[in-house]
Each structure stands twice: as C-alpha cells, then as structure tokens.
Biopython code that builds the backbone (N, CA, C, O; Angstrom):
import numpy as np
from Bio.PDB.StructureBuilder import StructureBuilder

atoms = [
    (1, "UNK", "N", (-29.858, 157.860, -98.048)),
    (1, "UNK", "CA", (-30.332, 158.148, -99.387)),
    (1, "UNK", "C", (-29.417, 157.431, -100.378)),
    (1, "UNK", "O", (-28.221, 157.227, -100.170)),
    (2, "UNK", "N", (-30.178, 157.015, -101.630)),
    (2, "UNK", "CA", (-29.295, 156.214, -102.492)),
    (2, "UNK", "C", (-29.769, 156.957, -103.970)),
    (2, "UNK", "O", (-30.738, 157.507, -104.493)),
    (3, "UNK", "N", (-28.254, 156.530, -104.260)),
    (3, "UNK", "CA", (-28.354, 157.878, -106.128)),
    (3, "UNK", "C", (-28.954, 156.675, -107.064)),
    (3, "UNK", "O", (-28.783, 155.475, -107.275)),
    (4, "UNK", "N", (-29.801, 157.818, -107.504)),
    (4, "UNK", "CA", (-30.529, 156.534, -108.446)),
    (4, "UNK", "C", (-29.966, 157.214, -109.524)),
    (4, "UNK", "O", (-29.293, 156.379, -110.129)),
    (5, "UNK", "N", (-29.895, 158.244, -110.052)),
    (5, "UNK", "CA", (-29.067, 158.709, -111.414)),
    (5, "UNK", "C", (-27.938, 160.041, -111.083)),
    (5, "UNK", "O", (-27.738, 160.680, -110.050)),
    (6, "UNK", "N", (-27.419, 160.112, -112.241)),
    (6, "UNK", "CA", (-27.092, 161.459, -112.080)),
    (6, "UNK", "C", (-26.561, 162.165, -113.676)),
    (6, "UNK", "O", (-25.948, 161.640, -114.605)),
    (7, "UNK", "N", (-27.131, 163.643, -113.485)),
    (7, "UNK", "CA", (-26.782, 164.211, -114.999)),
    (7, "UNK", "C", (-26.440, 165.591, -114.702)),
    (7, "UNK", "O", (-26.618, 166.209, -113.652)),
    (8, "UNK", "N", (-25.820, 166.049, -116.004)),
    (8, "UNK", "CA", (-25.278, 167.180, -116.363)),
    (8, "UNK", "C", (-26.391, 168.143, -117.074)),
    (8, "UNK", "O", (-25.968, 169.231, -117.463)),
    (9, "UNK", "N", (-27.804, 167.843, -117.285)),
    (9, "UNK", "CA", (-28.423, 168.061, -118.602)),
    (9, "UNK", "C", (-29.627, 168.740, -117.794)),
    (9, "UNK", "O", (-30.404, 167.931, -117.287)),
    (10, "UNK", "N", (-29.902, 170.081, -117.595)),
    (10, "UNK", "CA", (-30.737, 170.431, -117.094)),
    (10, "UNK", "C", (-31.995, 170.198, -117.196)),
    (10, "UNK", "O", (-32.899, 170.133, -116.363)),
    (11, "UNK", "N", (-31.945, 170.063, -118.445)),
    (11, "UNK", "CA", (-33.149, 169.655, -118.933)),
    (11, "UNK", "C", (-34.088, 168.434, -118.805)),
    (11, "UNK", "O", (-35.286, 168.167, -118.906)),
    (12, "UNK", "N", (-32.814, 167.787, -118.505)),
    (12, "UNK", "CA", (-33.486, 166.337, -118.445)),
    (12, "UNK", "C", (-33.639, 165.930, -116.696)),
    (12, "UNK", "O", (-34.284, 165.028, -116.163)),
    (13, "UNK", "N", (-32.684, 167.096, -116.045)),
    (13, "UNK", "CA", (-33.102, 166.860, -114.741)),
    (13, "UNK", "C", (-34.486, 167.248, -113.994)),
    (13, "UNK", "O", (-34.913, 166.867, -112.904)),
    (14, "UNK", "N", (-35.154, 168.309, -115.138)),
    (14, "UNK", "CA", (-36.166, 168.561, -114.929)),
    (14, "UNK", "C", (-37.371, 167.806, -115.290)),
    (14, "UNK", "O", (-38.464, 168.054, -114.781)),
    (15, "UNK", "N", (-37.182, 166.875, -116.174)),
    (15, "UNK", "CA", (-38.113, 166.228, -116.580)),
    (15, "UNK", "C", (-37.934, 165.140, -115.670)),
    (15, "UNK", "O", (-39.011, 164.762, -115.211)),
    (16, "UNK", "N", (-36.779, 164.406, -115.185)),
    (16, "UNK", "CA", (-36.586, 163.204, -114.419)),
    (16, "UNK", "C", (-37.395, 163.753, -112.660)),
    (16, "UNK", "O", (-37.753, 163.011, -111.746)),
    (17, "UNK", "N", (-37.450, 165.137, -112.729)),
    (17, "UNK", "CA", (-38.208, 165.458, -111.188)),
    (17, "UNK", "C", (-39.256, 165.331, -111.605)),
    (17, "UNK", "O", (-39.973, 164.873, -110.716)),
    (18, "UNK", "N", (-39.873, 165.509, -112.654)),
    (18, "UNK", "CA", (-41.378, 165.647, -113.163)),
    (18, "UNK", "C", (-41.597, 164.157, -113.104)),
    (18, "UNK", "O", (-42.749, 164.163, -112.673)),
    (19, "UNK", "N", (-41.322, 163.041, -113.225)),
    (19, "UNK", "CA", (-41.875, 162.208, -113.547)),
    (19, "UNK", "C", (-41.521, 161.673, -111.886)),
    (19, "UNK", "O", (-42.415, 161.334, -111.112)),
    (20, "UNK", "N", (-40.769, 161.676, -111.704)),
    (20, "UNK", "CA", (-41.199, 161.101, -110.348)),
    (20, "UNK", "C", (-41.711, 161.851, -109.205)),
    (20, "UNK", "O", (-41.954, 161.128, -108.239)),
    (21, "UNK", "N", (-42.026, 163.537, -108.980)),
    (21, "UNK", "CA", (-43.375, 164.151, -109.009)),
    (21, "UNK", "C", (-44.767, 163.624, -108.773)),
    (21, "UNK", "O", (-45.649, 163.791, -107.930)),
    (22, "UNK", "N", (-44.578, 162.864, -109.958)),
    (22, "UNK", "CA", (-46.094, 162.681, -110.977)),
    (22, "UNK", "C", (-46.062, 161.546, -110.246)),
    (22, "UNK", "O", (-47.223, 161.138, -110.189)),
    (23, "UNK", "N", (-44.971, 160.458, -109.359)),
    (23, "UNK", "CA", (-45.594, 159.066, -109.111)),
    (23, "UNK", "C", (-45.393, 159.381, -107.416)),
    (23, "UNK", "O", (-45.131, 158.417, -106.698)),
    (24, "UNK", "N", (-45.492, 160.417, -106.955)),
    (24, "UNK", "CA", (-45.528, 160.573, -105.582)),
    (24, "UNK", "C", (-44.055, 160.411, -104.367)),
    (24, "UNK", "O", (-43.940, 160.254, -103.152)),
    (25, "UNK", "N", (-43.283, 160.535, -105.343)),
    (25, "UNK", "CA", (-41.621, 159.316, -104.929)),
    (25, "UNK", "C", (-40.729, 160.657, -104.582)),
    (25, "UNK", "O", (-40.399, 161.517, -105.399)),
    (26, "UNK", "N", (-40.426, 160.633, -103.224)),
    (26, "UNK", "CA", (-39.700, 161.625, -102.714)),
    (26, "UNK", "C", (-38.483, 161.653, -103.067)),
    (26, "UNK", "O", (-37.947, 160.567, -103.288)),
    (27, "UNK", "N", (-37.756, 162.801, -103.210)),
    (27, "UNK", "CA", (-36.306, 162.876, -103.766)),
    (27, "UNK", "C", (-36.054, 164.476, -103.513)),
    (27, "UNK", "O", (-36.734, 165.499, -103.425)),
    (28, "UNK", "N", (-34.434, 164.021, -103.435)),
    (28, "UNK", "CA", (-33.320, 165.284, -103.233)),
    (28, "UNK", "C", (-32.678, 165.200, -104.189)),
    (28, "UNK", "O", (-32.348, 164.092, -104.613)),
    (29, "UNK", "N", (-32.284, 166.450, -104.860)),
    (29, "UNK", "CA", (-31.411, 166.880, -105.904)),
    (29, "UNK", "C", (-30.226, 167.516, -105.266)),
    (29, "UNK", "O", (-30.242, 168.676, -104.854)),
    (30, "UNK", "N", (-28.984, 166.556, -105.181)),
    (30, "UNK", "CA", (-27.941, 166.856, -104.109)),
    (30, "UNK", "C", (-27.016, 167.453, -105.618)),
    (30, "UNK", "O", (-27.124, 167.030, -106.769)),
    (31, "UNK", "N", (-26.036, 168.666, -105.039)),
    (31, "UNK", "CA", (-24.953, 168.775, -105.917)),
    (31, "UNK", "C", (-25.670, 170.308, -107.052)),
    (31, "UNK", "O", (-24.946, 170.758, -107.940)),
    (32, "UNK", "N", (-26.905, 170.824, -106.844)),
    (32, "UNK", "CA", (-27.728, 172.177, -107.336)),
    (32, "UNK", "C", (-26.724, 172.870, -107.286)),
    (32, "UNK", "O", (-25.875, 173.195, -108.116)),
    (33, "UNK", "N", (-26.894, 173.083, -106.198)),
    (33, "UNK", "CA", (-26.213, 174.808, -106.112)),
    (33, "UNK", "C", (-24.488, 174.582, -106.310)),
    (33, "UNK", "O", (-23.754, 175.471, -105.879)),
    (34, "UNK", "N", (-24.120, 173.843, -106.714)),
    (34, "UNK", "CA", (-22.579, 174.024, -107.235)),
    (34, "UNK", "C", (-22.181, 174.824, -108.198)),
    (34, "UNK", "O", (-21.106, 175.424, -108.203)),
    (35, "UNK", "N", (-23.295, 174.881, -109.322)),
    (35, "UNK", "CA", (-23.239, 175.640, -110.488)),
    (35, "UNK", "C", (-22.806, 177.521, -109.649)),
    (35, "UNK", "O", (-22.217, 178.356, -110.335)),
    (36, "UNK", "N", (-23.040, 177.691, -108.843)),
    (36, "UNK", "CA", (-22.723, 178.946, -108.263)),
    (36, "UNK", "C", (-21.077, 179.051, -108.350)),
    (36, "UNK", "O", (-20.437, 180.094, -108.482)),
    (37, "UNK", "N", (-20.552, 177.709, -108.241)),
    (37, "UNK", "CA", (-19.325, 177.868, -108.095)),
    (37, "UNK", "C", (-18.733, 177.470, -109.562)),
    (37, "UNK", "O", (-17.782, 178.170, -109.910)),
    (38, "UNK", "N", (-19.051, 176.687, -110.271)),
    (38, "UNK", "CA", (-18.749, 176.738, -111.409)),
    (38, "UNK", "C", (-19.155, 177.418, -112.661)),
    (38, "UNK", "O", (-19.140, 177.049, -113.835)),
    (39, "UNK", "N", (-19.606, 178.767, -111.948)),
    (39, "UNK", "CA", (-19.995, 179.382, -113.443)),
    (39, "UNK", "C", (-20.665, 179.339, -114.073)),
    (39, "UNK", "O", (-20.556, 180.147, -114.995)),
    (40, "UNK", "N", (-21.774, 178.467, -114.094)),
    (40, "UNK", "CA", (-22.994, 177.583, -114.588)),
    (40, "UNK", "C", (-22.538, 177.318, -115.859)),
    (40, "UNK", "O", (-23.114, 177.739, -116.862)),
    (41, "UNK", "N", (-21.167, 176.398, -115.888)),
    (41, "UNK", "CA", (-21.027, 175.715, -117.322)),
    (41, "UNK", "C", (-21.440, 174.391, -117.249)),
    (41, "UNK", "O", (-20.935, 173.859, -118.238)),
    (42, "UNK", "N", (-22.282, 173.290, -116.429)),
    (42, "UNK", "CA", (-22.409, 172.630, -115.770)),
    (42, "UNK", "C", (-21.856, 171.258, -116.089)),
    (42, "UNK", "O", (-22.340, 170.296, -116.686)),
    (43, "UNK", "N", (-20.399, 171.522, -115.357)),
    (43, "UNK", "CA", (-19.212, 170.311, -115.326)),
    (43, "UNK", "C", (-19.612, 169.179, -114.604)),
    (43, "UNK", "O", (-19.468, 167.971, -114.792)),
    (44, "UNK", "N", (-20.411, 170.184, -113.312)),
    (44, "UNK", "CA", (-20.751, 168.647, -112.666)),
    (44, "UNK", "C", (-22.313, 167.916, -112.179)),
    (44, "UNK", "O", (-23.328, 168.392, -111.670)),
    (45, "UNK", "N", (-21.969, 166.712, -112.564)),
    (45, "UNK", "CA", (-23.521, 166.397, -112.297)),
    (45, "UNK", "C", (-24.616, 166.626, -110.771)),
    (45, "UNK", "O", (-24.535, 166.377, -109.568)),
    (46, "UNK", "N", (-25.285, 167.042, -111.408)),
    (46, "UNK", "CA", (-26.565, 166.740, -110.332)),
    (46, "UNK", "C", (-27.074, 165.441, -110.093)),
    (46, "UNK", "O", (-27.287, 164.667, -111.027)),
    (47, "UNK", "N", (-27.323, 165.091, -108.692)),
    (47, "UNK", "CA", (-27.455, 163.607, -108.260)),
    (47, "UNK", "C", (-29.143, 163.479, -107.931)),
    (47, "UNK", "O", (-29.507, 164.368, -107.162)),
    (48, "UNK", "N", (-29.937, 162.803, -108.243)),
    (48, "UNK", "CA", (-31.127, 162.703, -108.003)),
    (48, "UNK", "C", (-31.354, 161.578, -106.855)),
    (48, "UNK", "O", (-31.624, 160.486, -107.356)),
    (49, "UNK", "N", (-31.309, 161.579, -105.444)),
    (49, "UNK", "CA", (-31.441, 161.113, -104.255)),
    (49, "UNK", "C", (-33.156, 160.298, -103.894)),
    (49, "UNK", "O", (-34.175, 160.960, -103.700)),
    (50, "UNK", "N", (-33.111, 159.183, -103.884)),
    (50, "UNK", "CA", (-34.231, 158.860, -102.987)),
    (50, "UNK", "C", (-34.155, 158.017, -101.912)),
    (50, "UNK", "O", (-33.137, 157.325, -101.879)),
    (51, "UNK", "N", (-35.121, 157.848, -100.822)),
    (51, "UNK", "CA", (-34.750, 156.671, -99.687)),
    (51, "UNK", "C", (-34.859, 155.211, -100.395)),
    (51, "UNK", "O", (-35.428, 155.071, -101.478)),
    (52, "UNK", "N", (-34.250, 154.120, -99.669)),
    (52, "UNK", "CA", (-34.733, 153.172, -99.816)),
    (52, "UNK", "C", (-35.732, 152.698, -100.084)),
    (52, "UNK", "O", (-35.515, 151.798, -100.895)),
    (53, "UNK", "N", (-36.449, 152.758, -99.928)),
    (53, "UNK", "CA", (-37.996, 152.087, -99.574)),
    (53, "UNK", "C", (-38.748, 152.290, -100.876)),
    (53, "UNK", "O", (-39.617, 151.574, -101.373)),
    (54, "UNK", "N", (-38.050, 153.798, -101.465)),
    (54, "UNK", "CA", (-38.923, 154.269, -102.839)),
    (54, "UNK", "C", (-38.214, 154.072, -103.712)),
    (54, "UNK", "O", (-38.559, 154.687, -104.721)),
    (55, "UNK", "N", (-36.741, 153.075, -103.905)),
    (55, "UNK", "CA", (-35.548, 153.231, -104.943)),
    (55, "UNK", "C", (-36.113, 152.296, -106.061)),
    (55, "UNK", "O", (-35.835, 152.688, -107.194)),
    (56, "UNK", "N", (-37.090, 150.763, -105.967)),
    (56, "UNK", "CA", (-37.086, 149.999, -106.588)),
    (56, "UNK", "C", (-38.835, 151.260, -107.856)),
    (56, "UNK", "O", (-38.961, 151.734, -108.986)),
    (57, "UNK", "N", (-39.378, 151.189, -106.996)),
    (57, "UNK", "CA", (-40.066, 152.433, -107.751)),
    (57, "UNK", "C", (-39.914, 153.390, -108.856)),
    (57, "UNK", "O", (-40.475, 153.740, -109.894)),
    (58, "UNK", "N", (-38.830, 153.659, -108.092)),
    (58, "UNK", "CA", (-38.373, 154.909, -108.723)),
    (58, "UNK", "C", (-37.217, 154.412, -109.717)),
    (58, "UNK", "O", (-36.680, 155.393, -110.232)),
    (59, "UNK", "N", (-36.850, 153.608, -110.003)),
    (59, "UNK", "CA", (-36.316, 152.566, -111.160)),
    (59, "UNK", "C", (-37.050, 152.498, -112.077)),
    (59, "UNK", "O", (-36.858, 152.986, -113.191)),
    (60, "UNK", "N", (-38.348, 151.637, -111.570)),
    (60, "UNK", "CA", (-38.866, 151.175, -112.408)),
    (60, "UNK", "C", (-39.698, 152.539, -113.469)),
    (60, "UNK", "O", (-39.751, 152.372, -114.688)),
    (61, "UNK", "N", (-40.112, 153.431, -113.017)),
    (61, "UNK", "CA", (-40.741, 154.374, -113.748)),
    (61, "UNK", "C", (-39.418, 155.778, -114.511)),
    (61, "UNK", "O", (-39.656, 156.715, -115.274)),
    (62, "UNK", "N", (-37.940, 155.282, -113.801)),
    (62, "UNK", "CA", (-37.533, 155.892, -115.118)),
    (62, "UNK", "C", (-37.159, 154.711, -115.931)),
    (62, "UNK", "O", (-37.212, 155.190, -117.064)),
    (63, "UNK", "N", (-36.800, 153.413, -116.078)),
    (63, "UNK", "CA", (-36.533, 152.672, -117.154)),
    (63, "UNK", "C", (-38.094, 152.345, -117.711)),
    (63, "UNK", "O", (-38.064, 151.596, -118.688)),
    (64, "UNK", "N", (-39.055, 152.632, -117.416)),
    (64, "UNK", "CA", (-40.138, 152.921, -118.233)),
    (64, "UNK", "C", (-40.372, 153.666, -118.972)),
    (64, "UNK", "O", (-41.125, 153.509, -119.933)),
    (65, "UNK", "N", (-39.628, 154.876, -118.609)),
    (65, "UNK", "CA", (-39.545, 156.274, -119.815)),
    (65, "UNK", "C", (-37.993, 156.187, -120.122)),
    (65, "UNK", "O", (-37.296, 157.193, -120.253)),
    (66, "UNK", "N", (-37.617, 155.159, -120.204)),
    (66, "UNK", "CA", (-36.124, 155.179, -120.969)),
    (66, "UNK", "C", (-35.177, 155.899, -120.000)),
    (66, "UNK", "O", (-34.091, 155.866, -120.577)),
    (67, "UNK", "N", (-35.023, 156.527, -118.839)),
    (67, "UNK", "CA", (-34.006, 157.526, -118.535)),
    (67, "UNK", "C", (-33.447, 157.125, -117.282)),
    (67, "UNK", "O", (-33.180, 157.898, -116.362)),
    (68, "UNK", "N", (-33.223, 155.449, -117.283)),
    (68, "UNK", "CA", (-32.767, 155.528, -116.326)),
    (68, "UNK", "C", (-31.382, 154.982, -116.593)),
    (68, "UNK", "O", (-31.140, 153.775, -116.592)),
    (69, "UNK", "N", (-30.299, 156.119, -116.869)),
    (69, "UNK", "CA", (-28.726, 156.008, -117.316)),
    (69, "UNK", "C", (-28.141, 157.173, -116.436)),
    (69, "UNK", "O", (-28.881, 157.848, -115.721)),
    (70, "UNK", "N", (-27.205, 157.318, -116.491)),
    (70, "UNK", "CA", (-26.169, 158.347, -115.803)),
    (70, "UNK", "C", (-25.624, 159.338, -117.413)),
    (70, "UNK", "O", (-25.353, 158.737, -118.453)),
    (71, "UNK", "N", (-25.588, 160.196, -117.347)),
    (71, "UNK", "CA", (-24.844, 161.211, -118.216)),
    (71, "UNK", "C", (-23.986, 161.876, -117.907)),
    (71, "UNK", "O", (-23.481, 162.651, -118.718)),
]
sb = StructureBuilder()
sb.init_structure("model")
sb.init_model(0)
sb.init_chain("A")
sb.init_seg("    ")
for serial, (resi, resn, name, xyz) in enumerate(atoms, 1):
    if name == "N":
        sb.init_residue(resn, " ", resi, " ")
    sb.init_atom(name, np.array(xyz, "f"), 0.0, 1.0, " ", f" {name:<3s}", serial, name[0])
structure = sb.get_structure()
C-alpha cells in the first residue's frame, strides 16, 4: 500500500473517503484508532492508503478537487 495523503482534519478525511468512494478506488485509513490514545486532540495524522494499481487514479481525482496536499 502507498500513502497518497495524510491529515489531521477530520473533516476533510471524511470528505477525501467520500470522493474516492464515489470513484470506486479502494483504500485504508491507517493510523484511526490512535486518537484512543491521544485523547482525541488529533496530533496525529491519519494516512489514507491505496494499492498501486489505483494510486495514479486516485491522484488524479483528489488534485481535481484540489485536496491532494498533506496537512
């Protein structure tokens, strides 16, 4: 698996699953459940995981909606 982003911003991690959801593009959200250990002040980022095969994809449709940066 290769990190195509990663954020601190719940919000936006939810929308970044929604959109690639919406284009069929499998992915793991590695690094969730840490917030258990940190208190849910969320220090550390969540990593949004896909295989190879779906990475150039899955590029292209978040720098289509602007979000494809690290926070």
């Amino acid at each position: 698996m290769i990190e195509l982003v990663k954020t601190t911003n719940a919000v936006r991690l939810t929308y970044l699953q929604s959109l690639l959801d919406s284009a069929n593009i499998p992915f793991v959200v590695f690094d969730q459940h840490i917030s258990m250990l940190e208190a849910g002040i969320g220090a550390f980022p969540r990593r949004i995981m896909v295989e190879k095969p779906f990475l150039f994809s899955a590029r292209s449709i978040l720098q289509d909606a602007r979000e494809f940066y690290n926070d």
